[in-house]
TIMI-2910 file (N, C-alpha, C, CB; in pm, 1 decimal, decimal comma, always signed):
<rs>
+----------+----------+----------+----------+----------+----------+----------+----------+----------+----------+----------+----------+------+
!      n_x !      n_y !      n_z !     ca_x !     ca_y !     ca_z !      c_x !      c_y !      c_z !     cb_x !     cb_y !     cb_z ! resn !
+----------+----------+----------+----------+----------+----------+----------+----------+----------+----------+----------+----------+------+
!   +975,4 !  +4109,1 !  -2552,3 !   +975,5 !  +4092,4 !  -2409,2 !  +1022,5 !  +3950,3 !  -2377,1 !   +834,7 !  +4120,5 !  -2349,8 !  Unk !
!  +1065,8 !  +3931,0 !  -2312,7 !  +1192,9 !  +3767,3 !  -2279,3 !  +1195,6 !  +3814,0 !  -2146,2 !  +1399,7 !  +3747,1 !  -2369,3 !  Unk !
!  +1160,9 !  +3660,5 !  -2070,0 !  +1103,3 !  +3641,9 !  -1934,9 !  +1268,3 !  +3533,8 !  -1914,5 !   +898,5 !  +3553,0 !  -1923,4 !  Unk !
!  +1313,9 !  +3573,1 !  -1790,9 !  +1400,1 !  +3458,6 !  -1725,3 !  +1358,8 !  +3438,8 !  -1628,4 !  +1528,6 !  +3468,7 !  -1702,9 !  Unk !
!  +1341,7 !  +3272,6 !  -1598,6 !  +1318,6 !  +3213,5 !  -1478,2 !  +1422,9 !  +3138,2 !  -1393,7 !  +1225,2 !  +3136,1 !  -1501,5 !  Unk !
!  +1433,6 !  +3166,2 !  -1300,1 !  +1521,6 !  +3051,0 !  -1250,0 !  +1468,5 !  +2943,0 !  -1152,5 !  +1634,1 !  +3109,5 !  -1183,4 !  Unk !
!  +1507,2 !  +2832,9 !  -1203,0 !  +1466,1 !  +2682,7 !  -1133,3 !  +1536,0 !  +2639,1 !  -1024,4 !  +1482,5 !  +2566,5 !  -1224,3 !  Unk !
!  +1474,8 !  +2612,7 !   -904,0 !  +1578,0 !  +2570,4 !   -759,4 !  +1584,0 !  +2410,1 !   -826,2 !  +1481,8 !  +2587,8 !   -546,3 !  Unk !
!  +1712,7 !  +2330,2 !   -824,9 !  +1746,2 !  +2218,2 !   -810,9 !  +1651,5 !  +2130,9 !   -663,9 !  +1905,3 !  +2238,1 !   -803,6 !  Unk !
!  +1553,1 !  +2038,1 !   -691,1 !  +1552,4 !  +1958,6 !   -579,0 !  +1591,1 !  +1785,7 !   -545,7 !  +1433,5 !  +1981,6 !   -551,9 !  Unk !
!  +1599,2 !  +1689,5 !   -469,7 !  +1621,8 !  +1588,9 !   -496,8 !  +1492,6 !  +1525,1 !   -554,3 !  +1680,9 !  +1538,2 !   -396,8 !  Unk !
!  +1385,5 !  +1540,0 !   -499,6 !  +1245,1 !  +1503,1 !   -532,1 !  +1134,1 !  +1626,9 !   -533,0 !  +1201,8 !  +1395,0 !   -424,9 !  Unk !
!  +1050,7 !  +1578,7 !   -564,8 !   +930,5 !  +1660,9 !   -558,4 !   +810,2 !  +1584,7 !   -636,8 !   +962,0 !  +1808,0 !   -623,4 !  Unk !
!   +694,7 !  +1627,7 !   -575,8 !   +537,8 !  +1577,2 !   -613,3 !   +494,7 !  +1626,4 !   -721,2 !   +429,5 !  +1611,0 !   -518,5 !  Unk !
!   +460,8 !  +1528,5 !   -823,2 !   +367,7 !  +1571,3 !   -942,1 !   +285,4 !  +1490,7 !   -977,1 !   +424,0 !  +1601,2 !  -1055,0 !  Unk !
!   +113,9 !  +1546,8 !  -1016,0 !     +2,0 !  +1485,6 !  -1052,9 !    +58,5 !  +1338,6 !   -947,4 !    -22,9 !  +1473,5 !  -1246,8 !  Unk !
!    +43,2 !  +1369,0 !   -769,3 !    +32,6 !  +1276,3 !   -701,8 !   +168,9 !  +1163,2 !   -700,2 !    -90,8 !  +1231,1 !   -744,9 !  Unk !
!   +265,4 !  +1176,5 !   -772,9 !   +333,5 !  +1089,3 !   -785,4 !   +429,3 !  +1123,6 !   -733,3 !   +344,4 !  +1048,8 !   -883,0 !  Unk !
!   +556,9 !  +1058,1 !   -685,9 !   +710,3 !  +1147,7 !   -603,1 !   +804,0 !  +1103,2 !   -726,0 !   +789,5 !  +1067,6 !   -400,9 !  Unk !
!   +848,9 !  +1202,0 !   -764,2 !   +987,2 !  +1163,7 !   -889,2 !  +1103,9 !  +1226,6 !   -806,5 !   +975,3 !  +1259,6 !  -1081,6 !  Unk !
!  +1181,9 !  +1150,5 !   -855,5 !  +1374,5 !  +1221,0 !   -777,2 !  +1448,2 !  +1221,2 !   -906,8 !  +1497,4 !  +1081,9 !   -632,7 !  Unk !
!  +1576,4 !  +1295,0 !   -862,1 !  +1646,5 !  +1285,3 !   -967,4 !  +1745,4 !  +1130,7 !  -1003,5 !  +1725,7 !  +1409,4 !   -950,0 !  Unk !
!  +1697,4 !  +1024,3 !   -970,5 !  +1766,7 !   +912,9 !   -981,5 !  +1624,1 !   +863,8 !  -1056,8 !  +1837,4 !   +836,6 !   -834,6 !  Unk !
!  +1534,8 !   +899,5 !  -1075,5 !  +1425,6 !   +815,1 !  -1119,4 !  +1420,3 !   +657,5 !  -1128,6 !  +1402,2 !   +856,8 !  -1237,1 !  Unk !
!  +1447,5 !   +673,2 !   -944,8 !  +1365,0 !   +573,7 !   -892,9 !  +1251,8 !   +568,5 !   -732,0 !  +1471,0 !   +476,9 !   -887,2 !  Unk !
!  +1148,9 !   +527,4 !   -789,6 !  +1023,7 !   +505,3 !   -716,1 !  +1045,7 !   +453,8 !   -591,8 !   +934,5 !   +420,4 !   -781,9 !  Unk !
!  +1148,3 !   +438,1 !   -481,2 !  +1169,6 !   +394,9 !   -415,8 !  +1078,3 !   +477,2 !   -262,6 !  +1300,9 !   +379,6 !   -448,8 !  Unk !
!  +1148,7 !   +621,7 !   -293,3 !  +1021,1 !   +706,2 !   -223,1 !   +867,1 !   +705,6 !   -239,5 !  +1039,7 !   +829,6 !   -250,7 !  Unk !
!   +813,9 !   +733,9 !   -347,3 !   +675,3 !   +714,3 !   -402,8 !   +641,8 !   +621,2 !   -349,1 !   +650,9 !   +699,3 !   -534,7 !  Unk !
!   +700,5 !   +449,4 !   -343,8 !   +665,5 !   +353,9 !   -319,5 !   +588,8 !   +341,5 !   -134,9 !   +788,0 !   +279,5 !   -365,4 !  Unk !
!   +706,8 !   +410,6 !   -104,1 !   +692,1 !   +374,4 !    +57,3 !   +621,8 !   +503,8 !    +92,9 !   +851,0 !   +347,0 !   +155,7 !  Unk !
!   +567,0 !   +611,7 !    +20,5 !   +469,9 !   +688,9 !    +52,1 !   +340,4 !   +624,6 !    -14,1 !   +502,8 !   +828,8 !    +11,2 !  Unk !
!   +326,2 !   +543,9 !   -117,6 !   +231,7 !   +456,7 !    -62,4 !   +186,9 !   +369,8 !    +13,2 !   +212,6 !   +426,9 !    -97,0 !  Unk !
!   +253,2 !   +300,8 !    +39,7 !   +229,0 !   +221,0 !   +145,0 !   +237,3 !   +264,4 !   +266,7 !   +294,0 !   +129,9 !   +141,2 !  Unk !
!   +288,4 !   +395,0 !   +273,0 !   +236,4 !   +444,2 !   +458,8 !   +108,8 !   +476,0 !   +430,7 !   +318,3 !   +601,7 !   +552,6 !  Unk !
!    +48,1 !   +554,2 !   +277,2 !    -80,1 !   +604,7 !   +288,0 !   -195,4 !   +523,4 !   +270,0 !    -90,4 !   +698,0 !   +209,1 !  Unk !
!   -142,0 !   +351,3 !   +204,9 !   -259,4 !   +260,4 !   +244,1 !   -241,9 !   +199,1 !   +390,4 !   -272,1 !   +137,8 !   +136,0 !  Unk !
!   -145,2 !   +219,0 !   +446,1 !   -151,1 !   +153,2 !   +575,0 !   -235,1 !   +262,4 !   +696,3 !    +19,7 !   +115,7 !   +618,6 !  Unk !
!   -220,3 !   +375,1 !   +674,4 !   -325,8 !   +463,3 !   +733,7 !   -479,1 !   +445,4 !   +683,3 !   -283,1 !   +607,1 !   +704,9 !  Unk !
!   -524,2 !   +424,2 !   +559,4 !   -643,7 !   +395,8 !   +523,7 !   -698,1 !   +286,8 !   +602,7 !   -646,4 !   +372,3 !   +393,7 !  Unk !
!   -589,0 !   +130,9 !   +594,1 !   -663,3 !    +41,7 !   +644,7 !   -674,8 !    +66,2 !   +767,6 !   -628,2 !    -72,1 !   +623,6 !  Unk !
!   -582,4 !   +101,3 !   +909,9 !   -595,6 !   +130,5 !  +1051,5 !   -688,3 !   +211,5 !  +1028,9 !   -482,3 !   +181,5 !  +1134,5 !  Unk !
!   -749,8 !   +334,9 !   +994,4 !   -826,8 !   +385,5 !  +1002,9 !   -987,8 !   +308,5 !  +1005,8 !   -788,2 !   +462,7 !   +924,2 !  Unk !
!   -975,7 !   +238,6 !   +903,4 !  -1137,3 !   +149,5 !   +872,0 !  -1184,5 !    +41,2 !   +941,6 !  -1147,7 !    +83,3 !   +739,1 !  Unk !
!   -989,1 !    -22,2 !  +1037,8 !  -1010,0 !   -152,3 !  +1099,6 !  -1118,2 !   -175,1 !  +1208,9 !   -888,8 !   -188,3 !  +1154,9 !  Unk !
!  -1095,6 !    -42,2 !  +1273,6 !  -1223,8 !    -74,7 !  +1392,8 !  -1371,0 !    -82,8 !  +1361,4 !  -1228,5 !    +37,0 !  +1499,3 !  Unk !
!  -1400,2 !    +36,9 !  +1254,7 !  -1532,2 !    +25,4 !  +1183,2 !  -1589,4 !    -99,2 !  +1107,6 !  -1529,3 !   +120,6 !  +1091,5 !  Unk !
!  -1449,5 !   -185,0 !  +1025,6 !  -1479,3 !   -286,6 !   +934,5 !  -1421,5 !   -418,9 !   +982,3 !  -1429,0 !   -250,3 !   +799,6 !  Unk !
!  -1282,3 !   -413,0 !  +1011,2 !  -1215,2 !   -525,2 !   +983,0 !  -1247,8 !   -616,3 !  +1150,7 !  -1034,9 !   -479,3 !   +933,3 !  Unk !
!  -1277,2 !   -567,0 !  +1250,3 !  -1269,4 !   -582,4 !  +1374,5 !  -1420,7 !   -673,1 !  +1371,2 !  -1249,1 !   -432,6 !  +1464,5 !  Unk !
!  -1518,5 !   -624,0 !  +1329,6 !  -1660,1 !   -642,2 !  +1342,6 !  -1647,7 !   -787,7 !  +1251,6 !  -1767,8 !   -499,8 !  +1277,8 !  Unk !
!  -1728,9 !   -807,6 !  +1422,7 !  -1725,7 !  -1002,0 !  +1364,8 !  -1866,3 !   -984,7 !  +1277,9 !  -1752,2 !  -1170,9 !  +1537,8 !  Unk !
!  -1949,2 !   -915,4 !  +1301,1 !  -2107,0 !   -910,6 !  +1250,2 !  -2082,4 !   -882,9 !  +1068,0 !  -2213,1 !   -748,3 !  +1345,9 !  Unk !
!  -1985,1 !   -891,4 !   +987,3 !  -1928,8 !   -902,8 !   +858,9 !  -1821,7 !   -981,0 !   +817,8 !  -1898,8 !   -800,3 !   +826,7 !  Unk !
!  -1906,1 !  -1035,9 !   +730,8 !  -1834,8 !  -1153,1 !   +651,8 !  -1691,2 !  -1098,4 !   +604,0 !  -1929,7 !  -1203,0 !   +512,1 !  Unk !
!  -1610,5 !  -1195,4 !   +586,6 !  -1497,0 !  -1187,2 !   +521,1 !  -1485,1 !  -1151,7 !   +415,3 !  -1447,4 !  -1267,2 !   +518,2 !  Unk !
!  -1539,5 !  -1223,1 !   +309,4 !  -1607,6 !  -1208,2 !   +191,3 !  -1620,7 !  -1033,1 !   +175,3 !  -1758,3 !  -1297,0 !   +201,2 !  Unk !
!  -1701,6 !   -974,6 !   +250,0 !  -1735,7 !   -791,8 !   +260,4 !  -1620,3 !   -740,4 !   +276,7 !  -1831,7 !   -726,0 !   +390,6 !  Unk !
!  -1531,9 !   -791,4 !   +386,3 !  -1406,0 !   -717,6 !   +423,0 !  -1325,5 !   -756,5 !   +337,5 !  -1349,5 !   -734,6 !   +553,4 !  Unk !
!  -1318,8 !   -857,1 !   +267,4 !  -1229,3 !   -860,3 !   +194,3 !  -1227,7 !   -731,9 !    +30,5 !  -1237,0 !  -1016,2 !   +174,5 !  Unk !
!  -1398,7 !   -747,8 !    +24,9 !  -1419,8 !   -675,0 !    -84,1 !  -1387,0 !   -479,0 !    -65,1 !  -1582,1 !   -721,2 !   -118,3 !  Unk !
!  -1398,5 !   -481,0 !    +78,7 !  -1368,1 !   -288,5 !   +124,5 !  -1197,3 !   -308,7 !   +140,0 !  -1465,8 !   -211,2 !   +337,4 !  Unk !
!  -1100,2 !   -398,1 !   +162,1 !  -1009,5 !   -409,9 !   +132,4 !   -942,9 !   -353,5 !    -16,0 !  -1014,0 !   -513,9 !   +161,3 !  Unk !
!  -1053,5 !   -393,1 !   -110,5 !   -999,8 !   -387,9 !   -279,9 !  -1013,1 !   -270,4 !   -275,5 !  -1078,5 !   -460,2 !   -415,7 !  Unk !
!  -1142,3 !   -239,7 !   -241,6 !  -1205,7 !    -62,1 !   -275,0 !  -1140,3 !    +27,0 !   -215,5 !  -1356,1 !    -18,7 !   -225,4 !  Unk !
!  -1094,3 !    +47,1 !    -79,9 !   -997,5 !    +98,4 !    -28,9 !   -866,6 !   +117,1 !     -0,3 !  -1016,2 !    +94,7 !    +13,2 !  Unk !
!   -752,2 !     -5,3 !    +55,0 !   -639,7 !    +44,1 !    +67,7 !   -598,7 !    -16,1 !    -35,5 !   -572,7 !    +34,2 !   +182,0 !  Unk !
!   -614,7 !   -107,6 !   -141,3 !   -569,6 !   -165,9 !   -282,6 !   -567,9 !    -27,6 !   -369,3 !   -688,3 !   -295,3 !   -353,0 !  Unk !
!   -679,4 !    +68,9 !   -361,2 !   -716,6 !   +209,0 !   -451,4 !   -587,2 !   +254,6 !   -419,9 !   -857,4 !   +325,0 !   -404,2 !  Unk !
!   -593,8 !   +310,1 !   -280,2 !   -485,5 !   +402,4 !   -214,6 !   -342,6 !   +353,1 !   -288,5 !   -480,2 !   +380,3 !    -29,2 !  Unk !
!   -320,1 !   +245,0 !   -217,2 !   -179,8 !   +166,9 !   -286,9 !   -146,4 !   +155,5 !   -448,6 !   -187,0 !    +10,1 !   -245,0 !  Unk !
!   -234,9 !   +151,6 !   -536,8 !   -199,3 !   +178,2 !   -655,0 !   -251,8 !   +289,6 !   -733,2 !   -215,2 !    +80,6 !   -711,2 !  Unk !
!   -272,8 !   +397,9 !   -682,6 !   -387,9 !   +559,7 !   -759,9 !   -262,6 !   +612,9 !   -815,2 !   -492,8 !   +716,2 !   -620,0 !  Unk !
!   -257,2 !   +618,1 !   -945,5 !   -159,3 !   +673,0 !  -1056,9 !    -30,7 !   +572,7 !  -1085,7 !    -99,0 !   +825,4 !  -1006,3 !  Unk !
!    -26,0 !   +497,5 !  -1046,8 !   +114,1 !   +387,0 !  -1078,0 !    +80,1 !   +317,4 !  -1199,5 !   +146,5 !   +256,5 !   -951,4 !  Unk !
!     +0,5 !   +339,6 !  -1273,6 !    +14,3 !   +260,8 !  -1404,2 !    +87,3 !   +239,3 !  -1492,1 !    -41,3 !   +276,2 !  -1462,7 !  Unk !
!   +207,5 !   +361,6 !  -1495,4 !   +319,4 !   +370,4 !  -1591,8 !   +421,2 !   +306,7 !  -1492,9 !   +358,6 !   +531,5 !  -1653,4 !  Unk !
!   +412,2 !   +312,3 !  -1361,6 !   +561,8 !   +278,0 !  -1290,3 !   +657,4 !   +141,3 !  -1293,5 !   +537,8 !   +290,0 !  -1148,2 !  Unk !
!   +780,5 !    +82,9 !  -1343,1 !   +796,6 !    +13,8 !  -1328,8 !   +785,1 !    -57,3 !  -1184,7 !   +864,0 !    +27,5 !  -1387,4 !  Unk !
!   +825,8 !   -180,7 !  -1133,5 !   +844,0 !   -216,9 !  -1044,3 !   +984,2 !   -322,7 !  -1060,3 !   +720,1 !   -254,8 !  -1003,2 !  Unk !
!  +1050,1 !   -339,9 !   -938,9 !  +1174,4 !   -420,9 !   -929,2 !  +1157,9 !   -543,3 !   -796,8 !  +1309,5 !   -303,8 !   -898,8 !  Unk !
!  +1228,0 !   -581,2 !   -822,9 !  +1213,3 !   -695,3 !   -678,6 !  +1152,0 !   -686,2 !   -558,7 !  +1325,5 !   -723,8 !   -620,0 !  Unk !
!  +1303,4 !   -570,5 !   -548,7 !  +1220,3 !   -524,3 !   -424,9 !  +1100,8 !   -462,0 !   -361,5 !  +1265,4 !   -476,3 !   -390,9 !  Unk !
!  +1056,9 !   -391,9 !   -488,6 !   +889,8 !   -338,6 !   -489,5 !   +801,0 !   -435,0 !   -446,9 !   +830,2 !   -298,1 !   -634,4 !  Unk !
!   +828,3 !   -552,7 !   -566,4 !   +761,1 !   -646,6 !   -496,1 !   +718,6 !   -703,9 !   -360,9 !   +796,3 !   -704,5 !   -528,5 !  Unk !
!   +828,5 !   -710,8 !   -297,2 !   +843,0 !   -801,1 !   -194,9 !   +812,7 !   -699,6 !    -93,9 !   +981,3 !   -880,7 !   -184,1 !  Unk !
!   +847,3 !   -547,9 !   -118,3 !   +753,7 !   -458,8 !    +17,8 !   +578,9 !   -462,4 !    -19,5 !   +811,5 !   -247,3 !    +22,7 !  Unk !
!   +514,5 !   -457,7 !   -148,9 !   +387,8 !   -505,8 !   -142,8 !   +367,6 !   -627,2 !   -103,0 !   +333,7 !   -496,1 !   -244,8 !  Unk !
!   +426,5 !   -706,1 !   -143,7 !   +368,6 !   -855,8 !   -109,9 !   +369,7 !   -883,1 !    +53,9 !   +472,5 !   -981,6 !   -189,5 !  Unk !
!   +470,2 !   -808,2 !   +128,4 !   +475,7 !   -759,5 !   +274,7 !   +388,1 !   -689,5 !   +319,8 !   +573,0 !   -693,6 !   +306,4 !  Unk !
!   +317,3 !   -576,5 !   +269,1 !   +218,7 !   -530,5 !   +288,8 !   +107,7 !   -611,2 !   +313,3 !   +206,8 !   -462,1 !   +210,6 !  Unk !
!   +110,6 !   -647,4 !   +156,3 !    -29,4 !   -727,4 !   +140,0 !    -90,1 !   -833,9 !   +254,9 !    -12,5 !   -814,8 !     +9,9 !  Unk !
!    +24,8 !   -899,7 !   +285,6 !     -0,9 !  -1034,2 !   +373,2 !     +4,1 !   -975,3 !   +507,8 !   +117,5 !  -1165,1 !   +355,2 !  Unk !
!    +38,9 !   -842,7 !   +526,5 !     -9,7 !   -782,4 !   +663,4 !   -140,6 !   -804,3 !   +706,9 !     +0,7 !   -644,1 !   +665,4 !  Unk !
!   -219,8 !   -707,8 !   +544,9 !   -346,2 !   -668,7 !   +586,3 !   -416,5 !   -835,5 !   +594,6 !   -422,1 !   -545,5 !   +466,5 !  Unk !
!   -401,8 !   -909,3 !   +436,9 !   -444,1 !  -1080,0 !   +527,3 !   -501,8 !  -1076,6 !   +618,4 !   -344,3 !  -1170,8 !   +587,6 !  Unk !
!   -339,0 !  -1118,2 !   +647,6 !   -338,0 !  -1202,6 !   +819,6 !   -413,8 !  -1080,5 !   +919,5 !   -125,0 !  -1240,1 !   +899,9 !  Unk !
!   -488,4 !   -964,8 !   +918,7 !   -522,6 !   -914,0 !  +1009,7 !   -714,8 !   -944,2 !   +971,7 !   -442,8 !   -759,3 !  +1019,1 !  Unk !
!   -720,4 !   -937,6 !   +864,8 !   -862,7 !   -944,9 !   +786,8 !   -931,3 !  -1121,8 !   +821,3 !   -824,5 !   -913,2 !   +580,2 !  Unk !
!   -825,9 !  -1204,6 !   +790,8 !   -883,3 !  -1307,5 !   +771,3 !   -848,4 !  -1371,7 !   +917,1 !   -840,0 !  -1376,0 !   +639,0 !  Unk !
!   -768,5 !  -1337,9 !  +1002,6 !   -700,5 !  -1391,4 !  +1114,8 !   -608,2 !  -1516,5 !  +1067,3 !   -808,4 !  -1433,3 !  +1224,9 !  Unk !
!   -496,7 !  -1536,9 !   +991,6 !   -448,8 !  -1622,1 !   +974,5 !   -314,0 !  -1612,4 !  +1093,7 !   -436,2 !  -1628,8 !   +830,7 !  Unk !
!   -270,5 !  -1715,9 !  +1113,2 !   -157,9 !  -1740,8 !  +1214,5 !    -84,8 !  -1877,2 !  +1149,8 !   -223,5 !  -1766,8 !  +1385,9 !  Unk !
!    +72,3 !  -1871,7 !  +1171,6 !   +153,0 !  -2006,8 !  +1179,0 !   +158,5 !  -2107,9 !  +1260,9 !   +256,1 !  -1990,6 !  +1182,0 !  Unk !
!    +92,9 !  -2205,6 !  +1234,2 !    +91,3 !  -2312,2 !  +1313,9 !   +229,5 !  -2399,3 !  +1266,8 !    -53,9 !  -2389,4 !  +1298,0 !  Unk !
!   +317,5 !  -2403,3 !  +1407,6 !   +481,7 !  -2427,0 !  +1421,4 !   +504,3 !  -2572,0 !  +1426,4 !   +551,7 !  -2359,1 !  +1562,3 !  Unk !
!   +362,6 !  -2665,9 !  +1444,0 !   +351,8 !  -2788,8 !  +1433,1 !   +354,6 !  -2848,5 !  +1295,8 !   +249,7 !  -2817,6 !  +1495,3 !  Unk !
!   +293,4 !  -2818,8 !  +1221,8 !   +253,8 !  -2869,0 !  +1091,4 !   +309,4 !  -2738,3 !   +989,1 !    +72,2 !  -2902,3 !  +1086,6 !  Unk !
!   +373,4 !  -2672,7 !  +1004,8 !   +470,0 !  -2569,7 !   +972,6 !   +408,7 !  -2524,8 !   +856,1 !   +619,6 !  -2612,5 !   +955,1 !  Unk !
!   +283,4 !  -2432,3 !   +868,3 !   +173,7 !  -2379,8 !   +767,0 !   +116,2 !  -2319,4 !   +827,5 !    +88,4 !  -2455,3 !   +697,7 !  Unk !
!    +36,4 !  -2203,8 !   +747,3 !    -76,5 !  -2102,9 !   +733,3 !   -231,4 !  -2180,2 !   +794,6 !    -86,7 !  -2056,7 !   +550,4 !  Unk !
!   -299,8 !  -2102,1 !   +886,1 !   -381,3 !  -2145,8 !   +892,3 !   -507,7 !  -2062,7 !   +955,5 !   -340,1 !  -2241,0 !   +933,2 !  Unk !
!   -630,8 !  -2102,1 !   +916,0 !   -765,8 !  -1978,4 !   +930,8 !   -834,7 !  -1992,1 !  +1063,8 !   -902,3 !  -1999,3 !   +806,9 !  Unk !
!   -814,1 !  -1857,1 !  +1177,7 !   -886,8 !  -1874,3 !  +1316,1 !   -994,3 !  -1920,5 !  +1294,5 !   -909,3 !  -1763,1 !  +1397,6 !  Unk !
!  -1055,3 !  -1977,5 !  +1361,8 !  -1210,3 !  -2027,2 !  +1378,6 !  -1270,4 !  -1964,6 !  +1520,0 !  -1218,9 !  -2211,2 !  +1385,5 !  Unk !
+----------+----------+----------+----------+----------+----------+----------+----------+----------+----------+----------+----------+------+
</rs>
């Protein structure tokens, strides 16, 4: 008994959570993570990040536990390239500057912490 299957060609598709294409590169995967930690954190901001009645220190730590999880859950094998970088590191300094309240002060042309 001999079974034929036939396989539809796609450009991408989802496996064990991850997006592969036929160029095998992470470029999709990438930016479907980062829309799905950027929904985690808006989601938690009003509950966590907003509330002056918690330390930074706390928010910083539901930061790790949450959209840091989201943003890296199965990427352990993935390479990364420049540009990977530089859309996390864009990310990253989003959430920051929203957590810690940092702003550019245009005088002294530096980073600096609301009070």
């Amino acid at each position: 008994m001999t079974l034929h299957f036939g396989f539809e060609r796609v450009e991408n598709f989802k496996y064990l959570g991850v997006i592969l294409n036929e160029d095998n590169s992470n470029q999709i995967d990438l930016q479907e993570r980062i829309k799905n930690a950027n929904k985690t954190f808006f989601m938690l901001q009003n509950f966590f990040y907003k509330n002056k009645n918690l330390s930074k220190k706390l928010k910083l730590r539901l930061k790790n536990t949450t959209t840091d999880r989201t943003l890296t859950h199965a990427s352990e094998t993935g390479t990364l390239t420049e540009r990977d970088r530089k859309q996390l590191n864009i990310f990253e300094r989003k959430v920051y500057r929203r957590i810690l309240g940092l702003v550019y002060d245009n005088e002294i042309e530096n980073w600096k912490l609301l009070t």
